[in-house]
Structures are given as C-alpha cells and as structure tokens.
N, CA, C and O atoms as CSV, one atom per row, in Angstrom:
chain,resi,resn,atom,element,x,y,z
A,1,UNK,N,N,-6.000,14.573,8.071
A,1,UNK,CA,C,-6.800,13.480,7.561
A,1,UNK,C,C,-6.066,12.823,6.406
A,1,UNK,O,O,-5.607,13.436,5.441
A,2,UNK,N,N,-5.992,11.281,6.640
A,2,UNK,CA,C,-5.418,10.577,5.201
A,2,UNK,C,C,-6.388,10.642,3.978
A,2,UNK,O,O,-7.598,10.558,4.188
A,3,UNK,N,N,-5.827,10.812,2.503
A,3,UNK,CA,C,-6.355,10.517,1.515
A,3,UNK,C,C,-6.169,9.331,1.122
A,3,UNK,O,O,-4.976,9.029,1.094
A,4,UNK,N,N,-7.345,8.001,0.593
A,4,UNK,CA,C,-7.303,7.508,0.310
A,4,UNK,C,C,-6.725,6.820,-1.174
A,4,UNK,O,O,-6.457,5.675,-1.536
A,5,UNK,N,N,-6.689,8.218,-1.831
A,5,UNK,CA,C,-5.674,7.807,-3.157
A,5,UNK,C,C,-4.585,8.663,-3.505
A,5,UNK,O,O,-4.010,8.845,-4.579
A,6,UNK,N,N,-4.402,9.220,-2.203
A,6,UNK,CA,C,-2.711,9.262,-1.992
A,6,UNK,C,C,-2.187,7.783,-1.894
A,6,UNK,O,O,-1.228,7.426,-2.579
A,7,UNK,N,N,-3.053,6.634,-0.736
A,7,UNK,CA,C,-2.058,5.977,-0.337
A,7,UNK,C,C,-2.461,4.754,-1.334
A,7,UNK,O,O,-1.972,3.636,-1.173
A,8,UNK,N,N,-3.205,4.987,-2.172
A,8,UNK,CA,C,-2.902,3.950,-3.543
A,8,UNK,C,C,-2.351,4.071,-4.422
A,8,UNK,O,O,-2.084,3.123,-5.160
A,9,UNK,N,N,-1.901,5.588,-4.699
A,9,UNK,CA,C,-0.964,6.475,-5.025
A,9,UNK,C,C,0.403,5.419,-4.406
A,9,UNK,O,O,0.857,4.397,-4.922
A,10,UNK,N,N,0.749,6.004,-3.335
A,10,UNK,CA,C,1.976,5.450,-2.953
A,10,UNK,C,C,2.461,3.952,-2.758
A,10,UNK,O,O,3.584,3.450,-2.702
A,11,UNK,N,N,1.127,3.412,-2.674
A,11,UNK,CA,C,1.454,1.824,-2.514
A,11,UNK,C,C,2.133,1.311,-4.731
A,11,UNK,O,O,3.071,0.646,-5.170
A,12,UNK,N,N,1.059,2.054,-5.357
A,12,UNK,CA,C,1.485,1.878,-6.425
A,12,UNK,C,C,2.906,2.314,-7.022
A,12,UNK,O,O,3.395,1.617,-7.912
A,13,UNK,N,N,3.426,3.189,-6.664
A,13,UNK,CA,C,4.782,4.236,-6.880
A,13,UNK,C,C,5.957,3.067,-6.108
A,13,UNK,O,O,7.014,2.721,-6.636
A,14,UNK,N,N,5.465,2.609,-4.792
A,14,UNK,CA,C,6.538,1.431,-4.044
A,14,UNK,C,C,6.257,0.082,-4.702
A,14,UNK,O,O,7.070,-0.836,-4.595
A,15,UNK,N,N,5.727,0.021,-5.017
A,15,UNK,CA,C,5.451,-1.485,-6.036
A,15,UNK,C,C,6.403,-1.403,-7.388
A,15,UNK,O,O,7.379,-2.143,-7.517
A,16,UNK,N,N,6.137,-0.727,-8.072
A,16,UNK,CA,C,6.494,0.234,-9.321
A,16,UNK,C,C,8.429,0.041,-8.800
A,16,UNK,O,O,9.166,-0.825,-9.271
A,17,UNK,N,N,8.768,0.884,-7.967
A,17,UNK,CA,C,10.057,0.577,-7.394
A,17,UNK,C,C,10.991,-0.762,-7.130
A,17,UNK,O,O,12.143,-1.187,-7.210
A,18,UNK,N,N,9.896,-1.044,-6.828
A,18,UNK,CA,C,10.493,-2.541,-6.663
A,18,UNK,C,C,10.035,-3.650,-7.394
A,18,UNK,O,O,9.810,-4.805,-7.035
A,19,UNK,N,N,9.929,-3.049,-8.571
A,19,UNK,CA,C,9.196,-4.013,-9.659
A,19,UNK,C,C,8.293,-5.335,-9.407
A,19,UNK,O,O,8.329,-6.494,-9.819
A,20,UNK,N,N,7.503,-4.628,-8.570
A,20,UNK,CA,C,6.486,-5.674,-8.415
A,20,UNK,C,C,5.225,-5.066,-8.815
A,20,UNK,O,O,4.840,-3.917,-8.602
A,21,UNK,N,N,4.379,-6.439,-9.702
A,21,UNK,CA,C,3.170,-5.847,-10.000
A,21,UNK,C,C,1.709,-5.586,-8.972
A,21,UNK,O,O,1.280,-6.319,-8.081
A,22,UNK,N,N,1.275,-4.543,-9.371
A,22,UNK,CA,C,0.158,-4.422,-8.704
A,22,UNK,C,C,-0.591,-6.144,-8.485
A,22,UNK,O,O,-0.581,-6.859,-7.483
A,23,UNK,N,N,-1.166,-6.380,-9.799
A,23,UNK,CA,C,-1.397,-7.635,-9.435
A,23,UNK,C,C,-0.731,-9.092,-8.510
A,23,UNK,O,O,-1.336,-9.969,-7.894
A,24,UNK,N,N,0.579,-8.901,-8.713
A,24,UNK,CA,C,0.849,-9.961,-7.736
A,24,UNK,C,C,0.806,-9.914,-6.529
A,24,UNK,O,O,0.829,-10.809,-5.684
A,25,UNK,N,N,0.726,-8.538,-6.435
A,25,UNK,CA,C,0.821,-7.656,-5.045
A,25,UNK,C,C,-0.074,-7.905,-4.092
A,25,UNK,O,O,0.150,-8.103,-2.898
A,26,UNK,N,N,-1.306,-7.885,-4.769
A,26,UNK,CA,C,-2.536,-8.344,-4.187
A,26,UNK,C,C,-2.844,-9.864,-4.585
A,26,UNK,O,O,-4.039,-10.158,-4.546
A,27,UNK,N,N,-2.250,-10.537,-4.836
A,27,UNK,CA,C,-2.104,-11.805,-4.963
A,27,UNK,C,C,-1.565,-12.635,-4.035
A,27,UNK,O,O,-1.848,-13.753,-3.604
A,28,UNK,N,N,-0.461,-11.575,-3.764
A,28,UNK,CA,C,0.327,-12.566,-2.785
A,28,UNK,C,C,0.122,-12.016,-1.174
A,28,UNK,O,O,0.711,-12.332,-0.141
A,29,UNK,N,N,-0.686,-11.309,-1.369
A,29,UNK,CA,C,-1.149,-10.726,0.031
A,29,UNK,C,C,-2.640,-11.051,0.365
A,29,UNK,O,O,-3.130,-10.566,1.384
A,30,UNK,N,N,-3.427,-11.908,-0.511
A,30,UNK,CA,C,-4.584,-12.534,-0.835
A,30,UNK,C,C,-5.714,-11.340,-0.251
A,30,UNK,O,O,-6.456,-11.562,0.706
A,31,UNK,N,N,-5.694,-10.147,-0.956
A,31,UNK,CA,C,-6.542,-9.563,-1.824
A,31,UNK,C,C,-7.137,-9.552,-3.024
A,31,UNK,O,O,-6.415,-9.848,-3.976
A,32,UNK,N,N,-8.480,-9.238,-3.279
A,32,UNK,CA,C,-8.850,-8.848,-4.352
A,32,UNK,C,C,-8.206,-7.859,-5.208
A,32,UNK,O,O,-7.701,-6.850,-4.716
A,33,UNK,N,N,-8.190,-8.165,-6.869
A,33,UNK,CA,C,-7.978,-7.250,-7.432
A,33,UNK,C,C,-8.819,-6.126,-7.606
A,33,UNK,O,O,-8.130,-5.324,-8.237
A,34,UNK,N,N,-10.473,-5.384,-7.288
A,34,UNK,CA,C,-10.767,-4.633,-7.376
A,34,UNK,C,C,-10.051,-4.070,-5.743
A,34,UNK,O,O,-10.667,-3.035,-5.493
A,35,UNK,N,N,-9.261,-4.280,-4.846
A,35,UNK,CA,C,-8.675,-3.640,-3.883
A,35,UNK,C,C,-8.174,-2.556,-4.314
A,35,UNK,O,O,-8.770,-1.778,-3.569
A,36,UNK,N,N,-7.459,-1.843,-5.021
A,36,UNK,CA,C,-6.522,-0.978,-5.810
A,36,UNK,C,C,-7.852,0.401,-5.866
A,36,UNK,O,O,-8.078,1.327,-5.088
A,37,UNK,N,N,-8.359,0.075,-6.857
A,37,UNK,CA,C,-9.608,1.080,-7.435
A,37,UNK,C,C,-10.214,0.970,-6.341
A,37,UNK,O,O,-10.615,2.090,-6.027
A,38,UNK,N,N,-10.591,-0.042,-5.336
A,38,UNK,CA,C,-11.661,0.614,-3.572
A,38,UNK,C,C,-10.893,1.463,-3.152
A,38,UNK,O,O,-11.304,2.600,-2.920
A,39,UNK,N,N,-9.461,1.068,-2.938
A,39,UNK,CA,C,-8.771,2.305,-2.626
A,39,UNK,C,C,-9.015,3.893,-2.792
A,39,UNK,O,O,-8.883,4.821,-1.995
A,40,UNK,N,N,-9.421,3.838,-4.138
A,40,UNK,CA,C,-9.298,5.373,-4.676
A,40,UNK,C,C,-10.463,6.340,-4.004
A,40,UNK,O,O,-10.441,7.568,-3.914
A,41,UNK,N,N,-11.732,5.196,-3.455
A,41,UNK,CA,C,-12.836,5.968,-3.307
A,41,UNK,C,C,-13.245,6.085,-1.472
A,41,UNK,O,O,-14.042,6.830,-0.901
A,42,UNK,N,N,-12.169,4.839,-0.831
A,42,UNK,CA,C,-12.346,4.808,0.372
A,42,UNK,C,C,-11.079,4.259,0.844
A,42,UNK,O,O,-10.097,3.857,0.220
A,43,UNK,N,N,-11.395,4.355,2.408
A,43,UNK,CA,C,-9.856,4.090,2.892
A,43,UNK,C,C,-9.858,2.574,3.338
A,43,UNK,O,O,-10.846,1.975,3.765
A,44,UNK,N,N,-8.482,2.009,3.155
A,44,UNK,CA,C,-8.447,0.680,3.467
A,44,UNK,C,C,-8.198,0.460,4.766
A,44,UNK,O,O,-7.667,1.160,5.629
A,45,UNK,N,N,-8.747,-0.815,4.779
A,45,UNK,CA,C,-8.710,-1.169,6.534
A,45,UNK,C,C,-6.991,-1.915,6.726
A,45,UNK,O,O,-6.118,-2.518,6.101
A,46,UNK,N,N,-7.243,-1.483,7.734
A,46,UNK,CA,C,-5.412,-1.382,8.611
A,46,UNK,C,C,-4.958,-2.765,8.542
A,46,UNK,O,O,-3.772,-2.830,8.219
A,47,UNK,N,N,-5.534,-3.923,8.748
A,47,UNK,CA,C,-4.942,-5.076,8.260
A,47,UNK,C,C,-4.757,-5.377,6.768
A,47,UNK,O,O,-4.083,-6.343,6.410
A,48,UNK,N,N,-5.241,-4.707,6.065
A,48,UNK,CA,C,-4.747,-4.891,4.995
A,48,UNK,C,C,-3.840,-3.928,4.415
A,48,UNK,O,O,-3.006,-4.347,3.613
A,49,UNK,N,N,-3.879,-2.725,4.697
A,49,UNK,CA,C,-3.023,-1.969,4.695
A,49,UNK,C,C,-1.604,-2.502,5.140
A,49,UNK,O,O,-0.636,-2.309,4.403
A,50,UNK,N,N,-1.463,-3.223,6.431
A,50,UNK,CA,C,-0.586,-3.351,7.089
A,50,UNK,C,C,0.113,-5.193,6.073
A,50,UNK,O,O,1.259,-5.632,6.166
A,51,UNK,N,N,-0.735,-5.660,5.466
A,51,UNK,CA,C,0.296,-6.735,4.566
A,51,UNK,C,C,0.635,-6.214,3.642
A,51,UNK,O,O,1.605,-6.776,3.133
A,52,UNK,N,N,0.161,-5.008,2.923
A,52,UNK,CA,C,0.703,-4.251,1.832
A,52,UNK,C,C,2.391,-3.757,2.407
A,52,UNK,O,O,3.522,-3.870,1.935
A,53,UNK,N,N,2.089,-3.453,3.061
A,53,UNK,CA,C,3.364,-2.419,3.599
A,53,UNK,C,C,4.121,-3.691,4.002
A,53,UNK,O,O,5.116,-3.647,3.278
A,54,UNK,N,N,4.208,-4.780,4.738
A,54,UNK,CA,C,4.898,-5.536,5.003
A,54,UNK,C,C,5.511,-6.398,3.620
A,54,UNK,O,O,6.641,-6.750,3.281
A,55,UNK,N,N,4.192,-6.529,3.048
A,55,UNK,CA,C,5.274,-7.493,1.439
A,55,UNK,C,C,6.010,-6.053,0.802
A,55,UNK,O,O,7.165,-6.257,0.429
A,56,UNK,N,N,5.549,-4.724,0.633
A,56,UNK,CA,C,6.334,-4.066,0.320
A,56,UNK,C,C,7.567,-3.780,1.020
A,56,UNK,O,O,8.391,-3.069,0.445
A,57,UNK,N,N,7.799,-4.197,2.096
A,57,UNK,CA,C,8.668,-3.827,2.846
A,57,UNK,C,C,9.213,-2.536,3.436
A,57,UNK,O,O,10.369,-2.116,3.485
A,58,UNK,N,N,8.051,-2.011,3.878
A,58,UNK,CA,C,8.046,-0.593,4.051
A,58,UNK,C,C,6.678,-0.128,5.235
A,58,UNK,O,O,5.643,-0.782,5.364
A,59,UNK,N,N,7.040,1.223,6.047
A,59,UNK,CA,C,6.135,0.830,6.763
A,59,UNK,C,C,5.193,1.527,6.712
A,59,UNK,O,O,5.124,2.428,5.876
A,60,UNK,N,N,4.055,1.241,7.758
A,60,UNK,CA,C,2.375,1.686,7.013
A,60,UNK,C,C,2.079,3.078,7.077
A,60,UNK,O,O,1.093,3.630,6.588
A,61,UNK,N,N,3.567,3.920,8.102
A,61,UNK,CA,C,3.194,5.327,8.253
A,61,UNK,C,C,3.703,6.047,6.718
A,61,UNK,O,O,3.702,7.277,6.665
A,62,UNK,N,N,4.031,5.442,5.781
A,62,UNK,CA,C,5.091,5.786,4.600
A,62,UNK,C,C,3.995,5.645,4.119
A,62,UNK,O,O,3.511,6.724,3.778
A,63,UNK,N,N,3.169,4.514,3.872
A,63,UNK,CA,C,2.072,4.880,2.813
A,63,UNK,C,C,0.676,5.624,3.054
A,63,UNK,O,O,-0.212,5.958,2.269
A,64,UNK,N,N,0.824,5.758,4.477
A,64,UNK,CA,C,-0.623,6.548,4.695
A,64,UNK,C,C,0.364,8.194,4.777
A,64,UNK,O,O,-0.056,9.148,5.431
A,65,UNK,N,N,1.212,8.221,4.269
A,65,UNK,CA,C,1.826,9.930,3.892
A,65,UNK,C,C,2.833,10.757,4.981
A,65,UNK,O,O,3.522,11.749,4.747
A,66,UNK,N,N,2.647,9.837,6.539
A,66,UNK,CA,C,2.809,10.407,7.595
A,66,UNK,C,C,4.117,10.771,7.625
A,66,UNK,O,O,4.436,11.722,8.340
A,67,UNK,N,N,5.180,10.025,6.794
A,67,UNK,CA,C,6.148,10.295,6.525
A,67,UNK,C,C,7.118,9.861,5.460
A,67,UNK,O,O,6.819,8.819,4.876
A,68,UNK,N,N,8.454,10.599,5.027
A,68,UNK,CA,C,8.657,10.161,3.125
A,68,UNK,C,C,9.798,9.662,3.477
A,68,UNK,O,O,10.765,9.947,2.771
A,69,UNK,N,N,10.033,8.616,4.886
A,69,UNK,CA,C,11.028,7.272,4.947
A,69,UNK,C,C,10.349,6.228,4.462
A,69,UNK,O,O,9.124,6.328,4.398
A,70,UNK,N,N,10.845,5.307,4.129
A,70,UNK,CA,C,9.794,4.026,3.674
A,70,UNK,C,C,10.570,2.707,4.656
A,70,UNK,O,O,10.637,1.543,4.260
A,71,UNK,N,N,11.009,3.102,5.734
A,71,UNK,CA,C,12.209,2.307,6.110
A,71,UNK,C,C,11.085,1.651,7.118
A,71,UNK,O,O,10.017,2.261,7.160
A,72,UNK,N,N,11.209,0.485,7.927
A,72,UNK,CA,C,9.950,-0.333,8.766
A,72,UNK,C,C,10.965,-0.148,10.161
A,72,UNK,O,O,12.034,-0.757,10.137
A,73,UNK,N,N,10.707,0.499,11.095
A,73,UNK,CA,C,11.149,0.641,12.564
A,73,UNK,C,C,11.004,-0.930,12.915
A,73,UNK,O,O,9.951,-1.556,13.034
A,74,UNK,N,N,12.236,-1.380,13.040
A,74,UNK,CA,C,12.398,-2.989,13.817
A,74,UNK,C,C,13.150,-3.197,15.084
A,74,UNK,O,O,13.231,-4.322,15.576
C-alpha cells in the first residue's frame, strides 16, 4: 500500500533537487496550494500526480516509492 506522505515526502525532496519551489510547482501545474498538506492526509489522484512527476521530470512510479530511479521510461 502507498503512503500518502511518503509521496509528498518525495515530490518535495525532487523539487528541493532541482530547485524548484513547492509553490511554483503547483503553480505551474495549476494546482492549489493547500495540494501539498491534502497530500499528507490522503492520496492524490493520478492525474495530478502524473503532472507533478512530469514537470518534475521524473516518473510517477519514483514518487509513489515503487522504485528509487527517478528516470521517466520513454
């Protein structure tokens, strides 16, 4: 089973990496900023999950934990 703040955990840690802010993050992926903290208490839905991981550039099995490549199978 995924934890939901593992993978806000990790979306934050790959942001952080690539010096991008949380906030723009969800800015430029036109989320809300309480998105981050819903995270912590429930799990996010897969389309949004899935523009996180794409502006991060990384893919969605990396942040839901499934695995510790962050590389996007193309």
């Amino acid at each position: 089973m995924y934890n939901s703040s593992s993978i806000a955990d990790r979306i934050k840690a790959t942001a952080k990496l690539r010096n991008i802010s949380i906030k723009s993050l969800l800015e430029n992926v036109g989320l809300g900023f309480n998105t981050m903290s819903n995270m912590k208490t429930s799990m996010p839905k897969a389309d949004n999950l899935a523009k996180i991981a794409d502006y991060l550039d990384c893919s969605v099995d990396y942040l839901l934990g499934r695995t510790d490549n962050p590389e996007v199978n193309r």
